[in-house]
C-alpha positions as CSV (number, residue, x, y, z in Angstrom):
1,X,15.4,20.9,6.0
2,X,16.7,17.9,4.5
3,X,14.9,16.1,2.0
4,X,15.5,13.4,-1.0
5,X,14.6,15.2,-4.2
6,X,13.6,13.8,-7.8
7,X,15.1,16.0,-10.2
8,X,14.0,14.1,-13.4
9,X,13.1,10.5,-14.3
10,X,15.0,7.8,-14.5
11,X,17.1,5.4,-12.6
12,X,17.2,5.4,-8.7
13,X,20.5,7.3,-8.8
14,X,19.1,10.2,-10.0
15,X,17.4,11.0,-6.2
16,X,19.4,13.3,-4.9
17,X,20.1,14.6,-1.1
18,X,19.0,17.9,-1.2
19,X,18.4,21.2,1.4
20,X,15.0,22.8,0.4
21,X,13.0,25.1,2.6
22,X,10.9,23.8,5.4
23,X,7.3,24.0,4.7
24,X,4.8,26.8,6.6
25,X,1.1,26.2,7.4
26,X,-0.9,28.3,5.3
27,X,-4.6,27.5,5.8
28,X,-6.3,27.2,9.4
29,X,-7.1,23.3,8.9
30,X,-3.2,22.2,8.8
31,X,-0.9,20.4,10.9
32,X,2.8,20.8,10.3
33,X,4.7,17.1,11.2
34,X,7.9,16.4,12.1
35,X,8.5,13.0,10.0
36,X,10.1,10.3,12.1
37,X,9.4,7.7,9.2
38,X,7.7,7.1,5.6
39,X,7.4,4.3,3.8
40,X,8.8,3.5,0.0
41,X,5.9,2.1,-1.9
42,X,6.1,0.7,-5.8
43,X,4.2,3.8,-6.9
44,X,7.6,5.7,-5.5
45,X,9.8,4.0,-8.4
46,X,7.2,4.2,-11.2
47,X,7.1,7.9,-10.6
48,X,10.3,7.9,-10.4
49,X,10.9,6.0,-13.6
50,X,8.0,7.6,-15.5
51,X,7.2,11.1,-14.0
52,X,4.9,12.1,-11.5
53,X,0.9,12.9,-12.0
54,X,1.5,16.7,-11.8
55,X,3.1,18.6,-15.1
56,X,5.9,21.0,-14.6
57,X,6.2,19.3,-11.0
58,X,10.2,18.5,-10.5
59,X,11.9,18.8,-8.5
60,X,9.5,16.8,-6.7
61,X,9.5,15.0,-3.1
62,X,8.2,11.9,-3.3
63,X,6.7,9.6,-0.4
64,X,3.2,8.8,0.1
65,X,3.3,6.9,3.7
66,X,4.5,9.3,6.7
67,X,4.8,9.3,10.2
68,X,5.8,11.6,12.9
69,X,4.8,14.0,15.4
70,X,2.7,16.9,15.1
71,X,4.3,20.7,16.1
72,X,2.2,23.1,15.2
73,X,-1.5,23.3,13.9
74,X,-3.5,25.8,12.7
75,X,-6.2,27.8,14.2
76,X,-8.9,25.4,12.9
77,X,-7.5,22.1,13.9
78,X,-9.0,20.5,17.0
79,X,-8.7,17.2,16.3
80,X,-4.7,17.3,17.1
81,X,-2.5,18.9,19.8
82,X,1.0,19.6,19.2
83,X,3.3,16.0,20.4
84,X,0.5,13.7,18.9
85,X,1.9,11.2,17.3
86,X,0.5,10.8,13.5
87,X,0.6,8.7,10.4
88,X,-1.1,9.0,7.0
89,X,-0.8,8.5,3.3
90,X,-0.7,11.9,1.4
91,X,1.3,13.8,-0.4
92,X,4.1,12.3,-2.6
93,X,2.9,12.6,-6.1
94,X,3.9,15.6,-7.6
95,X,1.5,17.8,-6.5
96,X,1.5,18.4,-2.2
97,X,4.9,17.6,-1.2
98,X,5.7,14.0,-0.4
99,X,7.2,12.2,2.9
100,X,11.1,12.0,2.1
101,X,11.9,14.9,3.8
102,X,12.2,16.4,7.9
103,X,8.6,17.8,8.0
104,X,5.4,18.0,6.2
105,X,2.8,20.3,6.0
106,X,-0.6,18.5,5.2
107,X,-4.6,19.1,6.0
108,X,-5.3,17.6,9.4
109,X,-8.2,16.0,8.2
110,X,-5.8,13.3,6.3
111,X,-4.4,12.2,9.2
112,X,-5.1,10.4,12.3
113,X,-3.0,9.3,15.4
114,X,-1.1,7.0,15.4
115,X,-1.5,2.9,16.8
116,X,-0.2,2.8,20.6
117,X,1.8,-0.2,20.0
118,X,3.2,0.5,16.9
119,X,6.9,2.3,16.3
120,X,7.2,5.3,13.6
121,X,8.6,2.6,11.0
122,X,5.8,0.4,11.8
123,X,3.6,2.9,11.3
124,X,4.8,4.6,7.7
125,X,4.6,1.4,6.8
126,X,0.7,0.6,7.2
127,X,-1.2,3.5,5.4
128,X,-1.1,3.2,1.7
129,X,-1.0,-0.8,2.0
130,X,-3.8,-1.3,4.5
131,X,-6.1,1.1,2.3
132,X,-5.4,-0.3,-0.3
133,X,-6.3,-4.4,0.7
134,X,-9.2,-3.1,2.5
135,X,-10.7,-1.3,-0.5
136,X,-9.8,-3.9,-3.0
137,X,-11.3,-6.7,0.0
138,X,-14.0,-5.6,1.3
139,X,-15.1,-2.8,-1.5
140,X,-14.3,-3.6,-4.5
141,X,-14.8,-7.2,-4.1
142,X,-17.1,-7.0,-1.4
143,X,-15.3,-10.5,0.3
144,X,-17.7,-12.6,2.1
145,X,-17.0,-14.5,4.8
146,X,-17.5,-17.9,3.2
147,X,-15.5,-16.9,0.5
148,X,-11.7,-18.2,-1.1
149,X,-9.4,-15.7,-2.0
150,X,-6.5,-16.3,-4.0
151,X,-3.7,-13.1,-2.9
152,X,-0.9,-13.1,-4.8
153,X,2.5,-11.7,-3.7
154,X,1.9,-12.9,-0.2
155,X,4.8,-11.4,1.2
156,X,4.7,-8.4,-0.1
157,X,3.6,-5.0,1.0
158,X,-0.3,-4.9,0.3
159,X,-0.5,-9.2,0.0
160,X,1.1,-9.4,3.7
161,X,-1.9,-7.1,5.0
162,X,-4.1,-8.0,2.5
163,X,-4.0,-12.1,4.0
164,X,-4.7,-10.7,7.0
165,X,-7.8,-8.6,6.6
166,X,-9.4,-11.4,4.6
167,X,-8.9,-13.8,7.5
168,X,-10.4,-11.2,9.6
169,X,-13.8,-11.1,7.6
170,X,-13.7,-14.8,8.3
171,X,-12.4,-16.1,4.7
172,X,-10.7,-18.4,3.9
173,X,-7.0,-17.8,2.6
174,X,-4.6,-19.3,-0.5
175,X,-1.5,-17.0,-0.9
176,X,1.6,-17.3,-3.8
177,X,4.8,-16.5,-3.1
178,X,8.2,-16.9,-5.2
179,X,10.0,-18.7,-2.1
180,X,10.0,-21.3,-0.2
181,X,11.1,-19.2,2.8
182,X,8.0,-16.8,1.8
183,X,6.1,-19.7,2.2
184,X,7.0,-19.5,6.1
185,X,5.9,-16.0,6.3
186,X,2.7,-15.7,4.3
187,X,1.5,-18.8,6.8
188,X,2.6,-16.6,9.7
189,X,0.2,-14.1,8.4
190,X,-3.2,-16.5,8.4
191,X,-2.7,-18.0,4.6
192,X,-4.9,-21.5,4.8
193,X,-2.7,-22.6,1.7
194,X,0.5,-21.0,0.5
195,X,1.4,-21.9,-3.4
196,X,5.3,-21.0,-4.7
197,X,4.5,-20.4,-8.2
198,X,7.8,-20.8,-9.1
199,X,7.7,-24.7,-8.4
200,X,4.0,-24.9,-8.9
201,X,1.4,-24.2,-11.3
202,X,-0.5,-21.6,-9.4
203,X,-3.8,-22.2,-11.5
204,X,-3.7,-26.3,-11.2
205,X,-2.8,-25.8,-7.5
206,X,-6.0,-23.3,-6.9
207,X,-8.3,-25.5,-8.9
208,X,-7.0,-28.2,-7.1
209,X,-8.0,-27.2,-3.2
210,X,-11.3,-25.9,-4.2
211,X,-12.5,-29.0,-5.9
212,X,-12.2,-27.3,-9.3
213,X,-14.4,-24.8,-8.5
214,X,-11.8,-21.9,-8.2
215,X,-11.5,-18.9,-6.2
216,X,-14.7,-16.7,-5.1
217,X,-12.2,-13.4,-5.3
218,X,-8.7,-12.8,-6.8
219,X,-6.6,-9.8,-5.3
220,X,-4.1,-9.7,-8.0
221,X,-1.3,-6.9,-8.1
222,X,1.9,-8.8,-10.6
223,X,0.7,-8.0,-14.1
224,X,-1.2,-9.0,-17.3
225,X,-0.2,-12.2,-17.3
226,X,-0.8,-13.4,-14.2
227,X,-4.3,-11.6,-14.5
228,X,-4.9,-13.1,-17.4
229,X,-4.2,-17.2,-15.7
230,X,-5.9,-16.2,-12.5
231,X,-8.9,-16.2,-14.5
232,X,-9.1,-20.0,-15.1
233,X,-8.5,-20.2,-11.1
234,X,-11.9,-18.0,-10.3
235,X,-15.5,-19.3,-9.3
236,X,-17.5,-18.6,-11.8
237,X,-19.6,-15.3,-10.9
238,X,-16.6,-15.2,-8.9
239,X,-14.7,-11.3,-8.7
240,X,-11.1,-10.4,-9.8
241,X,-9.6,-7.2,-8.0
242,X,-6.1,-5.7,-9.8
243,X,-4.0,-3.0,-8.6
244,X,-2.4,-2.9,-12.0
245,X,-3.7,-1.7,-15.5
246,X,-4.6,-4.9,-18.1
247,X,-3.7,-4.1,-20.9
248,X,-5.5,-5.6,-23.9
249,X,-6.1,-8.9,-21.2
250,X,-7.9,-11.9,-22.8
251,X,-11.4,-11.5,-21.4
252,X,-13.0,-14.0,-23.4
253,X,-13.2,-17.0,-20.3
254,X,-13.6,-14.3,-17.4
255,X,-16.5,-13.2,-20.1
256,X,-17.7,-16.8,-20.2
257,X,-17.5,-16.9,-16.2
258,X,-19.6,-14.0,-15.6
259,X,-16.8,-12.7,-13.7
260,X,-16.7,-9.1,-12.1
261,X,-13.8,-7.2,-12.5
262,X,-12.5,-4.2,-10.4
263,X,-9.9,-2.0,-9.9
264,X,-8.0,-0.8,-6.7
265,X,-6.3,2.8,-7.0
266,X,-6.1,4.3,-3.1
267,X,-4.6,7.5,-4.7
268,X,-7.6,8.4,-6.7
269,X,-9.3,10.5,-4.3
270,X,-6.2,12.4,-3.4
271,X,-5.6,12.7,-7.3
272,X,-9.0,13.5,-8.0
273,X,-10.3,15.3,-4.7
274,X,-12.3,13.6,-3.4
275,X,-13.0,14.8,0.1
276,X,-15.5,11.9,0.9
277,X,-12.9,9.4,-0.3
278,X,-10.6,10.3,2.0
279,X,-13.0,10.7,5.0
280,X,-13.7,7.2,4.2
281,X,-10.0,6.2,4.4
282,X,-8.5,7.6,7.3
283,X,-11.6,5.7,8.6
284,X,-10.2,2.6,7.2
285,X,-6.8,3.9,8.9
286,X,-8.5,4.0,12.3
287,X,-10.0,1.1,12.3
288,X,-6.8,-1.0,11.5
289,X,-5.7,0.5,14.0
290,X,-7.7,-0.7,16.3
291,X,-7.1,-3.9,14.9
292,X,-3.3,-3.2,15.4
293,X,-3.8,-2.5,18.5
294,X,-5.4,-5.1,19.7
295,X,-3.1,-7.7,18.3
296,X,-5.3,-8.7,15.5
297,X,-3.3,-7.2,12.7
298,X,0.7,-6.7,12.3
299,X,2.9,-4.5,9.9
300,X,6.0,-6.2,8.7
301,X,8.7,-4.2,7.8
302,X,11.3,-6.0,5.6
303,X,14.0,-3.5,6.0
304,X,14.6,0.2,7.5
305,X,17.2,2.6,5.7
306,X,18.2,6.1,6.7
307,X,16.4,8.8,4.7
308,X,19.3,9.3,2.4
309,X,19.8,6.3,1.4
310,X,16.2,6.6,-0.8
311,X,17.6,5.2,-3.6
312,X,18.8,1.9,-1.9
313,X,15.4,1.7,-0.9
314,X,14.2,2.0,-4.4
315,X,16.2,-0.3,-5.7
316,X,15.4,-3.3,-3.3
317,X,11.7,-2.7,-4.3
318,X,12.5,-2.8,-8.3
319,X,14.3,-5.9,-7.3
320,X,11.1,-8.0,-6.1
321,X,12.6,-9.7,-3.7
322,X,11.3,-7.5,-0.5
323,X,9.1,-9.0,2.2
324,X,6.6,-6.6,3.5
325,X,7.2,-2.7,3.8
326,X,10.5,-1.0,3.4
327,X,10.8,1.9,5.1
328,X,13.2,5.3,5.7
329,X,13.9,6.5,8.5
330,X,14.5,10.2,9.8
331,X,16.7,11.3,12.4
């Protein structure tokens, strides 16, 4: 089957087109899918650029989001009939095989079937994303609905998603973006107040519409230093939530605020095995799709590339200038 391999780390030219064999079901509870789609994530290029979790792993295929139809299951699975129509995050990190390829072999208890309304780009778009705002929401910062939250990257894959869950739980909304024509789009999403920190002072501007008082909850997923200011723009006994590791961050004011801090990593249970875990997000999947499905939530895909051109797609997401998901797309 085709696939895109990773050979070794480095630069997005180093992904290579590749014919490998097509994976087998080997254990009764598996489905084997024929990917029509999977979505390019940022944790695609830092394994790329830094190796993957598993040692003595490459050639690896990489690709956490898939979707695609199942065509064959194994003598355990009930949940699934061959032509459903699926869509998960799994696989992808150097340890089960990843999404860039023609099929997948994966446990069918790590998927679930796919949105009616959505198409197969749509939907290898949503899973790692919508997991990943709803457990840093409504988990780890356990949003209320009188609550400000401040999501930065807006327009971006988990802020785009991550503006609309929020508004869902009833919160209220202030986005930044780096555009003015982001601006546009993060208000198309529900944002109550959009901020484009590169004409604004993001921290001023938050203080600013809350009276001063600052954000009850902070989804931050840019870096230390933005960490680091979003602090002076939280409610005291407010909650900051980063997808992103800190560093040796400046705690001394988030100390002085009483402020909780948590961290968002979707692929821990996968990582770590944790069969609850990911009970508890194709849960998560479900319900956004009902959501999807009901109008109530939408999946922007910035752009769609063939499958081998992978390392195009890489390379608009190290750019920072994508809106949404970008996704692959397999013929």
């Amino acid at each position: 089957m085709k696939a895109i391999l990773m050979t070794q780390t480095g630069g997005a030219n180093l992904l290579e087109a590749a014919d490998i064999p097509e994976p087998a079901i080997t254990e009764p509870n598996q489905i084997k899918v024929q990917l029509k789609a999977a979505g390019v994530n940022p944790v695609d290029t830092k394994l790329r650029q830094r190796g993957v979790f598993y040692p003595n792993a490459l050639p690896a295929v990489l690709g956490c989001d898939g979707a695609g139809v199942v065509v064959e299951t194994g003598s355990a699975v009930s949940k699934f009939e061959v032509g459903d129509k699926v869509w998960y995050c799994h696989g992808g990190l150097g340890g089960d095989q990843g999404n860039y390829a023609e099929f997948n072999v994966l446990d069918g208890r790590w998927a679930t079937h796919m949105p009616k309304t959505l198409s197969f780009e749509q939907a290898a778009a949503g899973p790692l994303v919508l997991i990943t705002a709803w457990g840093a929401l409504y988990d780890r910062a356990r949003l209320q609905q009188s609550d400000t939250v401040l999501i930065h990257a807006g327009a971006g894959g988990v802020g785009h998603v991550a503006i609309q869950l929020a508004r869902l739980h009833g919160a209220k909304v202030i986005a930044t973006v780096g555009t003015d024509n982001h601006v546009a789009l993060a208000r198309s999403w529900g944002a109550d107040e959009v901020i484009n920190y590169t004409t604004q002072n993001f921290v001023d501007a938050v203080n600013d519409l809350t009276g001063g008082k600052g954000a009850e909850v902070v989804l931050e997923s840019v870096g230390q230093g933005t960490f680091e200011r979003s602090i002076h723009c939280t409610a005291h006994f407010g909650t900051i939530v980063t997808l992103l590791e800190i560093g040796n961050a400046d705690l001394k004011e988030a100390r002085m605020r009483n402020l909780r801090i948590g961290f968002e990593l979707m692929l821990t249970p996968q990582l770590r095995q944790l069969a609850g875990g990911l009970d508890l997000q194709v849960d998560m999947l479900n319900q956004c799709g009902r959501w999807i499905d009901q109008g109530k939530l939408k999946i922007h895909v910035g752009e769609v590339l063939p499958l081998e051109q992978a390392a195009k797609a890489h390379e608009i997401i190290e750019g920072g200038h994508a809106t949404g998901k970008v996704v692959l797309k397999i013929d």
